[in-house]
RODO-2510 file (C-alpha; in nm, 4 decimals, decimal comma):
residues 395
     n   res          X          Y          Z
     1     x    -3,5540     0,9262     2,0926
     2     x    -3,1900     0,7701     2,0867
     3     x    -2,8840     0,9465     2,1485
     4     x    -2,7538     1,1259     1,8424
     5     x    -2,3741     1,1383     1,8116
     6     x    -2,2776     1,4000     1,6092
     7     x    -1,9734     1,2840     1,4168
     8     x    -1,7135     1,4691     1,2770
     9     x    -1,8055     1,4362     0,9168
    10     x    -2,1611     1,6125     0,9722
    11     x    -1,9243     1,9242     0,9588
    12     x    -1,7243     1,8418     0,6425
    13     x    -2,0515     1,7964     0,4713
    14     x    -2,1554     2,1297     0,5313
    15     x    -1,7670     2,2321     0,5135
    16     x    -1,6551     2,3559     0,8025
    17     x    -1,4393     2,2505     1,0744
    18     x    -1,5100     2,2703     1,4856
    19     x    -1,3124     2,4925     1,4969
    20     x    -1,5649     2,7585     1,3760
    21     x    -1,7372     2,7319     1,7079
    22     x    -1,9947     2,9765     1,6053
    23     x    -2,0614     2,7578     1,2869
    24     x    -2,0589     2,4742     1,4623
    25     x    -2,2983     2,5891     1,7751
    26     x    -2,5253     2,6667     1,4660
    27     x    -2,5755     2,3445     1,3915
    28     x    -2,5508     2,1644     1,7274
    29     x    -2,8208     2,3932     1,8431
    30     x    -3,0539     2,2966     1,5533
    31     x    -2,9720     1,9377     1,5964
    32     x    -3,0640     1,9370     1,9418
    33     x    -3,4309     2,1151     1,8505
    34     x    -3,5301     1,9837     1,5660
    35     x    -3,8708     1,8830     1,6357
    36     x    -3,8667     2,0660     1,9771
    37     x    -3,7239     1,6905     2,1325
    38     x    -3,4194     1,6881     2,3667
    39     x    -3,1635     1,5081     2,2277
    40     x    -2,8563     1,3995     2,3933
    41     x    -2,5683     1,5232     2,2167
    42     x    -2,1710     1,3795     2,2180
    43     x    -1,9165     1,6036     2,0131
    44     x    -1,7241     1,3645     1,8591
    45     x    -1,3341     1,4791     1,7474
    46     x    -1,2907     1,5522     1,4433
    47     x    -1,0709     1,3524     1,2704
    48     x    -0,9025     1,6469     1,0584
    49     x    -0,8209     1,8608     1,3791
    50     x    -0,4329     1,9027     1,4643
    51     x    -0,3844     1,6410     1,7008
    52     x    -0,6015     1,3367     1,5256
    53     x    -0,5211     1,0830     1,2247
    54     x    -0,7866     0,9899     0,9583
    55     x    -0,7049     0,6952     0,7824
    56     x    -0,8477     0,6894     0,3879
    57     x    -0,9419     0,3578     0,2993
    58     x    -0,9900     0,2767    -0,1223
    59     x    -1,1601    -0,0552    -0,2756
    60     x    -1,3388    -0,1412    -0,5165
    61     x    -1,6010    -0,4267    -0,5670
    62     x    -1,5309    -0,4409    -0,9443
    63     x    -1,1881    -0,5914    -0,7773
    64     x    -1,3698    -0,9247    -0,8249
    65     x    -1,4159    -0,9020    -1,2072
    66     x    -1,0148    -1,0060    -1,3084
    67     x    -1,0916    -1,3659    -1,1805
    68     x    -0,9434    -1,6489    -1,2914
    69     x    -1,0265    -2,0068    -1,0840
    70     x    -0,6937    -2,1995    -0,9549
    71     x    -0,4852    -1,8878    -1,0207
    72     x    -0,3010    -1,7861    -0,6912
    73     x    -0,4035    -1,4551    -0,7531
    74     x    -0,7959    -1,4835    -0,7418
    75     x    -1,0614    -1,2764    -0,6318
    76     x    -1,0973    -1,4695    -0,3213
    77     x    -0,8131    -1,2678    -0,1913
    78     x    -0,9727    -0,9379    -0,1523
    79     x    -1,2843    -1,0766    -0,0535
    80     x    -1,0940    -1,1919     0,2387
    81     x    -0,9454    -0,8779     0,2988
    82     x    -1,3364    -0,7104     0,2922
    83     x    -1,4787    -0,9940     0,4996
    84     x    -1,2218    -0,9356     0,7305
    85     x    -1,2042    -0,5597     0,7982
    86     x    -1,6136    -0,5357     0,7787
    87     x    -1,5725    -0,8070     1,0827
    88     x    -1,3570    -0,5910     1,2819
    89     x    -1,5482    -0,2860     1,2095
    90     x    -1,2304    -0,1221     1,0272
    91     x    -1,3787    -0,0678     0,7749
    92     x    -1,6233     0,1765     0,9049
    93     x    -1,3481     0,3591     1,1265
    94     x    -1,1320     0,4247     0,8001
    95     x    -1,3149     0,7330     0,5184
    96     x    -1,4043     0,5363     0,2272
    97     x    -1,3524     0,6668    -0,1022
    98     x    -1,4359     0,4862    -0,4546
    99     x    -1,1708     0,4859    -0,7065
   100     x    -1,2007     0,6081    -1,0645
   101     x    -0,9991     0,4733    -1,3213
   102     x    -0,6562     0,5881    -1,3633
   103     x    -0,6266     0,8059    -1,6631
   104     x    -0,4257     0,6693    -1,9866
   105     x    -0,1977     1,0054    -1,9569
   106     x    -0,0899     0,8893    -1,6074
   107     x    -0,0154     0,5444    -1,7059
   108     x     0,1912     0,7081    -2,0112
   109     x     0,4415     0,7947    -1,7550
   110     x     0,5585     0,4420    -1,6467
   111     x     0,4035     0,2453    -1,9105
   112     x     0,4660     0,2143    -2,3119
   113     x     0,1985     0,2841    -2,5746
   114     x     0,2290    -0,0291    -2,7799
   115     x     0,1598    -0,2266    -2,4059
   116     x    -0,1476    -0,0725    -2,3195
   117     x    -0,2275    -0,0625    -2,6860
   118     x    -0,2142    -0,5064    -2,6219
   119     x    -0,4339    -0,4286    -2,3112
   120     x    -0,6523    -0,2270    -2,4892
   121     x    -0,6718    -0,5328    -2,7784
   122     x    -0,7767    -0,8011    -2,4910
   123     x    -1,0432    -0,5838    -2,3528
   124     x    -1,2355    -0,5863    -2,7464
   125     x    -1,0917    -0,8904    -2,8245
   126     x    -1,3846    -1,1029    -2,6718
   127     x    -1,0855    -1,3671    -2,5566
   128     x    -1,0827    -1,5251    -2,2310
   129     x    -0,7500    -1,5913    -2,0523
   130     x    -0,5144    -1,4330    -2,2497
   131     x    -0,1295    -1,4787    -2,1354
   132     x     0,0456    -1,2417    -2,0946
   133     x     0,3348    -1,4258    -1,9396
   134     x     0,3611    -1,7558    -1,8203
   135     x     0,1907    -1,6766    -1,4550
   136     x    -0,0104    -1,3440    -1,5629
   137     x    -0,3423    -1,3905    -1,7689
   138     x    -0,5932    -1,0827    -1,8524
   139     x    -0,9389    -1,1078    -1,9333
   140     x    -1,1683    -0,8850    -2,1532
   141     x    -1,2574    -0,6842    -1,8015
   142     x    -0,8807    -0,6697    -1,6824
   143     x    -0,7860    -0,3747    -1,7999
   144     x    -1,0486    -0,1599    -1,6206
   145     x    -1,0360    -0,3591    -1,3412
   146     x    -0,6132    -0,2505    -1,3166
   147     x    -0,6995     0,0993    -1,4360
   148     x    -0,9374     0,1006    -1,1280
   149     x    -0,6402    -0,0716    -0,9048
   150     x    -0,3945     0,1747    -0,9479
   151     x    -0,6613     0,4352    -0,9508
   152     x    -0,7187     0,2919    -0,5686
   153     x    -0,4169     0,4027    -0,5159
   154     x    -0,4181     0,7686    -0,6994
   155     x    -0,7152     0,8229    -0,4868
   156     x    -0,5533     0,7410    -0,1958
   157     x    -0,2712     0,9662    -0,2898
   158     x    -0,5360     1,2567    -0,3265
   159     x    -0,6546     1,2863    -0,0003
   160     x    -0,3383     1,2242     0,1764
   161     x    -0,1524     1,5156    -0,0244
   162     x    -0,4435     1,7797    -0,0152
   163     x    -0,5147     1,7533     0,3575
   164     x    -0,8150     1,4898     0,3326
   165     x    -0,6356     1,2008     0,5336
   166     x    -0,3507     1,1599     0,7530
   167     x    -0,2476     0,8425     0,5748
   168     x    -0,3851     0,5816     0,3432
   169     x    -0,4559     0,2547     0,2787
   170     x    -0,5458     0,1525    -0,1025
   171     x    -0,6821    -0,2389    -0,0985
   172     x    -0,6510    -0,3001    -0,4848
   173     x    -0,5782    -0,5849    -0,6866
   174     x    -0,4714    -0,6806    -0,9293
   175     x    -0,1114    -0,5976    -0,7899
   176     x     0,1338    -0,3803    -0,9442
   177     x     0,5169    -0,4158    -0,8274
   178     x     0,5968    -0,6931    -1,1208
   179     x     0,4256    -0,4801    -1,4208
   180     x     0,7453    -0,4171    -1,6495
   181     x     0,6973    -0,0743    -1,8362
   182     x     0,6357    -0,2478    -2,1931
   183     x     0,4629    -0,5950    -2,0239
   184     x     0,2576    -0,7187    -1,7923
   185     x     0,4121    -0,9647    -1,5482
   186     x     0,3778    -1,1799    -1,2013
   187     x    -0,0022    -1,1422    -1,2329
   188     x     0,0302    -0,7696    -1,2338
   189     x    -0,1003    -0,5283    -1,5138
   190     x     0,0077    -0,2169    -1,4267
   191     x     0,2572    -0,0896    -1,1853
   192     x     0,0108     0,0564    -0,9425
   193     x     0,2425     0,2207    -0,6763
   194     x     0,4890     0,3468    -0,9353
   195     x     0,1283     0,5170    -1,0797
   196     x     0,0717     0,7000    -0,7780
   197     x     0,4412     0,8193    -0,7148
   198     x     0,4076     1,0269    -1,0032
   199     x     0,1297     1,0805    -0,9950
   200     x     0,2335     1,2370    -0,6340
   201     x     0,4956     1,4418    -0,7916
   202     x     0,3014     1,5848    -1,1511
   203     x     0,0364     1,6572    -0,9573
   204     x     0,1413     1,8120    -0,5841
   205     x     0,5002     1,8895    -0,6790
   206     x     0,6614     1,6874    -0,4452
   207     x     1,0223     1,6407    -0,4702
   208     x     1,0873     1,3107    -0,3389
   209     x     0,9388     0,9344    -0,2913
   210     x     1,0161     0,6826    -0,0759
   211     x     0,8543     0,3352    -0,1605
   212     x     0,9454     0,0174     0,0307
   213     x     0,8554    -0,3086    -0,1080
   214     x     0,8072    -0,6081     0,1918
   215     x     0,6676    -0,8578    -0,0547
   216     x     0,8078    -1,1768    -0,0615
   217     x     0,9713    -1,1387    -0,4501
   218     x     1,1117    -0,8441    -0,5529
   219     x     0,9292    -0,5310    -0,6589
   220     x     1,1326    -0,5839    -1,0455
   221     x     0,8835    -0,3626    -1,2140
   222     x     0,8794    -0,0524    -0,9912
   223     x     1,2466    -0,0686    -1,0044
   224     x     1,2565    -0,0636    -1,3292
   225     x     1,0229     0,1970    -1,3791
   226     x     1,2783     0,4447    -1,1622
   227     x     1,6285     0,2778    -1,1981
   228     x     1,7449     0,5915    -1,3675
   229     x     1,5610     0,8268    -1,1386
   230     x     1,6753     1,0022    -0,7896
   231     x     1,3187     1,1539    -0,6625
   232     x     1,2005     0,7862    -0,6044
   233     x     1,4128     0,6291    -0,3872
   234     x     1,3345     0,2008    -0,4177
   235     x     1,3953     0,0164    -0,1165
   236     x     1,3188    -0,3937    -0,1227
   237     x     1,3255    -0,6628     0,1085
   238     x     1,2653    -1,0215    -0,1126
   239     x     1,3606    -1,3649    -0,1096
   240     x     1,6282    -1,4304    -0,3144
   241     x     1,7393    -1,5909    -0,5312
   242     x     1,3780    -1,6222    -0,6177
   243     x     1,0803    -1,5108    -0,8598
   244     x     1,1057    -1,2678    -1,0765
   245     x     1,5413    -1,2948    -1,0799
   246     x     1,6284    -0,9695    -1,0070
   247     x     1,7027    -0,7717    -0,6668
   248     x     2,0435    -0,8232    -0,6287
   249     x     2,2350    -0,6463    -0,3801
   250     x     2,4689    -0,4589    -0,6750
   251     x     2,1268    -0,3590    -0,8387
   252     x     2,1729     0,0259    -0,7251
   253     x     2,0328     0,2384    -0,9677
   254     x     2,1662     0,4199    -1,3351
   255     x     2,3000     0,7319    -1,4152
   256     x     2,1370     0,9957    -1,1827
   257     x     1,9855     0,7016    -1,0178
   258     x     2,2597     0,5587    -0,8925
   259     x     2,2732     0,4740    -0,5522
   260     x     1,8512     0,5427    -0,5628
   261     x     1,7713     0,1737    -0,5641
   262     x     1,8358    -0,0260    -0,2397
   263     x     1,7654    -0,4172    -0,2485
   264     x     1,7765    -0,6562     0,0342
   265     x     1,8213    -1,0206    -0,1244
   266     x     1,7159    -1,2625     0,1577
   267     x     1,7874    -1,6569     0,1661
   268     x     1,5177    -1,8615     0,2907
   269     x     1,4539    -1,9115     0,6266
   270     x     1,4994    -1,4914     0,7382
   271     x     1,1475    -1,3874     0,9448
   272     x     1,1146    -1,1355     1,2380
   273     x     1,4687    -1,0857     1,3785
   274     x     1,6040    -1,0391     1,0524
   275     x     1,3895    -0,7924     0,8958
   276     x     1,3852    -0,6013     1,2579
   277     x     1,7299    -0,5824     1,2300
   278     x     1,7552    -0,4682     0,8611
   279     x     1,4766    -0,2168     0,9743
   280     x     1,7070    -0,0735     1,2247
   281     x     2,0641    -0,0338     1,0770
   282     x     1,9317     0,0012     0,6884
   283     x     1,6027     0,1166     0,6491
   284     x     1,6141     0,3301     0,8631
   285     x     1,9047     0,5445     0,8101
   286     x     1,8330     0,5202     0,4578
   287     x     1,4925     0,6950     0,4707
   288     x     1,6621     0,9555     0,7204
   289     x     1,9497     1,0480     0,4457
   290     x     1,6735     1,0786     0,1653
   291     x     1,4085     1,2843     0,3563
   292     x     1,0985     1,1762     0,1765
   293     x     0,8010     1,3815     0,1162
   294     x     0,6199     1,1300     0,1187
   295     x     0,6217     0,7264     0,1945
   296     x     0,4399     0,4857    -0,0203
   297     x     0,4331     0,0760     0,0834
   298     x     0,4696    -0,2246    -0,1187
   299     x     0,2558    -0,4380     0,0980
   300     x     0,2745    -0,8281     0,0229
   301     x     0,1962    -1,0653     0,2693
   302     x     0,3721    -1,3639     0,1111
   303     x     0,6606    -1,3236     0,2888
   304     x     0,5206    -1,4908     0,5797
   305     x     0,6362    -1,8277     0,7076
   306     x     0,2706    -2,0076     0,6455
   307     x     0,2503    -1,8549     0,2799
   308     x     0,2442    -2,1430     0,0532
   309     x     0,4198    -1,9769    -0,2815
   310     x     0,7509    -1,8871    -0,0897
   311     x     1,0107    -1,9374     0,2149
   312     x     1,1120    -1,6429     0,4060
   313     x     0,9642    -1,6788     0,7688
   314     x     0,7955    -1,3305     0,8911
   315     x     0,4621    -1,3688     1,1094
   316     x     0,2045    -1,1330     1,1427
   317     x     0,3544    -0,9692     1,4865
   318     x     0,6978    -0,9375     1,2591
   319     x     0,5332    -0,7550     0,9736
   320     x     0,3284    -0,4997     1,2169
   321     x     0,6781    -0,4330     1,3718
   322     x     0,7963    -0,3320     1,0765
   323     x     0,4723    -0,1391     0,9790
   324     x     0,5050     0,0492     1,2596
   325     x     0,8552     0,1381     1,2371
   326     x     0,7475     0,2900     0,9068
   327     x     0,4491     0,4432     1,0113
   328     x     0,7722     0,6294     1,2843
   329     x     0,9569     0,6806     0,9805
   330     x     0,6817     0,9011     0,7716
   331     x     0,5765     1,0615     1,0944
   332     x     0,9860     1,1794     1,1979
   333     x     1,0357     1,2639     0,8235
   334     x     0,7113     1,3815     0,6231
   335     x     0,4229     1,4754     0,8285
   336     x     0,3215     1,1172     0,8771
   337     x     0,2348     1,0581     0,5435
   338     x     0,2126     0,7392     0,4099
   339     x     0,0399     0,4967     0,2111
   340     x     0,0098     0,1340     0,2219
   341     x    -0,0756    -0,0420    -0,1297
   342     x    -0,1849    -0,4372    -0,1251
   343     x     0,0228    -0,6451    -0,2841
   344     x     0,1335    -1,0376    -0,3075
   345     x    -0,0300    -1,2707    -0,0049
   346     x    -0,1244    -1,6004    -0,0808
   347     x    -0,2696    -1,7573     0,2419
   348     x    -0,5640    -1,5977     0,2696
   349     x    -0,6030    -1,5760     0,6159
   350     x    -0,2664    -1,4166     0,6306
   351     x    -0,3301    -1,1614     0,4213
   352     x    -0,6633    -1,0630     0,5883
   353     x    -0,5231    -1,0082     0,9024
   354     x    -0,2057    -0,8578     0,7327
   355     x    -0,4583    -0,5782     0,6357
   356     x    -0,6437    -0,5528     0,9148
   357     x    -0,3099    -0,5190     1,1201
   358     x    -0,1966    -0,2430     0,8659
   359     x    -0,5797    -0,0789     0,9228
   360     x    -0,5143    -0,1073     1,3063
   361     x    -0,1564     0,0528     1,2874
   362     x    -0,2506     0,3328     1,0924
   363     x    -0,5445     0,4385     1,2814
   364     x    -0,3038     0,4672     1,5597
   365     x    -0,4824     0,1688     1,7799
   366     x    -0,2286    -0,0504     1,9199
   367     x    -0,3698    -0,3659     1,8618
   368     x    -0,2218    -0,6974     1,6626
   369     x    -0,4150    -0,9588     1,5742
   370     x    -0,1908    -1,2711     1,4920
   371     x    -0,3855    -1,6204     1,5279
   372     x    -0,1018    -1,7958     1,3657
   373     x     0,2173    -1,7075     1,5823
   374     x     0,6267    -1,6950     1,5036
   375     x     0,7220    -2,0197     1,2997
   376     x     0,9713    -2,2660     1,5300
   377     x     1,2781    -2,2123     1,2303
   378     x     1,5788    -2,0443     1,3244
   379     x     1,7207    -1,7876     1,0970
   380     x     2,0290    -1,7597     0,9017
   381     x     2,2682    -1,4753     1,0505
   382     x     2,1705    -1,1415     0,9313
   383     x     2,4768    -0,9183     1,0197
   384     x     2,6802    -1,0178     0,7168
   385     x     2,3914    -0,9064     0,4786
   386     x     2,3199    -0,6078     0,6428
   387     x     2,7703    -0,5269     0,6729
   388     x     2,7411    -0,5833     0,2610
   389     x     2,4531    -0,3544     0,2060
   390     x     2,6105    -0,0771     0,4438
   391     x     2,9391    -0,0991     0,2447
   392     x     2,7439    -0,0773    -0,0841
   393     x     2,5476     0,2210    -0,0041
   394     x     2,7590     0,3842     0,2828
   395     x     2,5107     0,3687     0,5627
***
């Protein structure tokens, strides 16, 4: 006979931790006679104990089903994405878990009625392609397939807040960020991250949400969804000006939410040194003065300087900088909690490894896989943007 590792998980199924060594001697003693052989036997760590990270990792392959051919946003992307973390092995090092759909209660809470009432029309309507906008079409299977991408992320949410996972990673589409409370929007149907913030605060009674937005174009519908709100606390980084408009740097919030929205307009050309900089004198401090309970990403890969819908001019080794610097953020502020949710990325490749980098960062592995390098453009100065945004919003 082989060696037998016994794995953490072979103790969650029976639901117990190590810990309960006479539990767990139990078991390792009847592994190691069942059938009178001698087995070898490694103790793995157990990826719950205090000093470990488990990384929960959501998808779904009904992700495939809102397809449209020649649309930027196809189902080719997140069969990259798969292709590329079953390659690596990722995959299998992150705890899978299946979304269900998201509940029409939940989506209630950032959406109207009469919108997912037209949703609910195109799904019986037998029409193909419907419009929604200009760039966003929805098929008779799109409105599962979002209730099943923002319930990626809701399930992601779960095990993070109950103890499950250390962190998450929730590789949905379609994307969210653009999905206006009353329409649909920049290929998104429904705003998938703004779904699991409250869903994070209705259901575990936290007080406060952080969510940072790195795609290329601004988040416009998750800001709108909590412009007049001061538990979620908006923070984006987007060309501009650019698609969708908005994301200006006076865009700060309404009312109670004033000051609760914090945008970083970007001219083309900006890439590593700019958003490490921005990182460092904005974002940070930022998060520090808010003290989230919990940080939730915005991750769009379209920022990139090889992305071919857009200009800004990150690479892969300048987005994992600033991965990790909020992976340092959520561990300094809330427990390391935090929750990366797949956004914009047009280049394929680049989003795959985007993912993979994000997979490889939150599993704590210091490894960076960037076959494309830094572009050769030089930036535009950064300092004056981030003097402006510090006056704005007294950093």
């Amino acid at each position: 006979m082989g060696q037998i590792e016994v794995a953490s998980y072979l103790g969650l199924v029976v639901g117990f931790q190590p810990s309960q060594s006479s539990l767990y001697s139990l078991l390792i003693d009847f592994i190691r006679h069942l059938h009178n052989y001698s087995f070898a036997i490694t103790i793995l760590k157990n990826p719950r104990s205090e000093n470990s990270m488990t990384t929960i990792y959501a998808t779904h392959p009904r992700y495939t089903e809102h397809d449209y051919p020649g649309h930027p946003e196809h189902a080719g992307r997140i069969r990259t994405v798969w292709k590329q973390l079953q390659a690596t092995g990722l995959d299998s090092q992150m705890e899978s878990v299946i979304p269900q759909p998201v509940s029409t209660d939940l989506i209630k809470t950032v959406h109207t009625e009469e919108y997912l009432n037209i949703l609910q029309w195109i799904s019986t309507s037998g029409q193909n392609n419907v419009r929604l906008d200009a760039d966003t079409y929805a098929l008779p299977t799109s409105y599962e397939v979002a209730r099943l991408s923002a319930g990626g992320v809701i399930s992601v949410v779960d095990a993070v807040l109950s103890g499950q996972a250390s962190n998450g990673l929730a590789a949905v589409r379609p994307p969210g960020h653009h999905a206006m409370p009353d329409h649909g929007m920049g290929f998104c149907l429904l705003g998938n991250i703004a779904l699991g913030a409250r869903h994070a605060q209705n259901n575990y009674g936290l007080k406060k949400v952080l969510i940072v937005d790195f795609d290329v174009h601004h988040g416009n519908g998750t800001q709108a969804m909590f412009y007049n709100d001061n538990s979620v606390f908006f923070i984006s980084s987007h060309q501009y000006p650019f698609y969708p408009g908005s994301g200006a740097f006076d865009e700060t919030g309404k009312g109670i939410g004033s000051g609760y929205t914090l945008n970083i307009p970007l001219a083309p050309g900006h890439g590593d040194e700019s958003l490490a900089a921005i990182y460092e004198s904005v974002v940070w401090p930022a998060t520090e003065r808010f003290q989230p309970d919990l940080i939730m990403v915005s991750a769009g890969f379209d920022a990139h300087w090889d992305d071919p819908l857009a200009a800004l001019n990150l690479s892969l080794t300048g987005y994992d900088h600033i991965t990790r610097e909020l992976i340092r953020m959520a561990q300094k502020l809330c427990d390391g909690k935090i929750i990366f949710v797949m956004e914009g990325g047009y280049n394929l490749n680049v989003l795959a490894h985007g993912i993979e980098n994000i997979a490889h960062a939150l599993l704590g592995q210091d490894i960076v896989n960037d076959p494309f390098g830094e572009s050769n453009m030089r930036e535009p100065a950064i300092k004056p943007i981030i003097k402006r945004i510090q006056e704005i919003h007294k950093l």
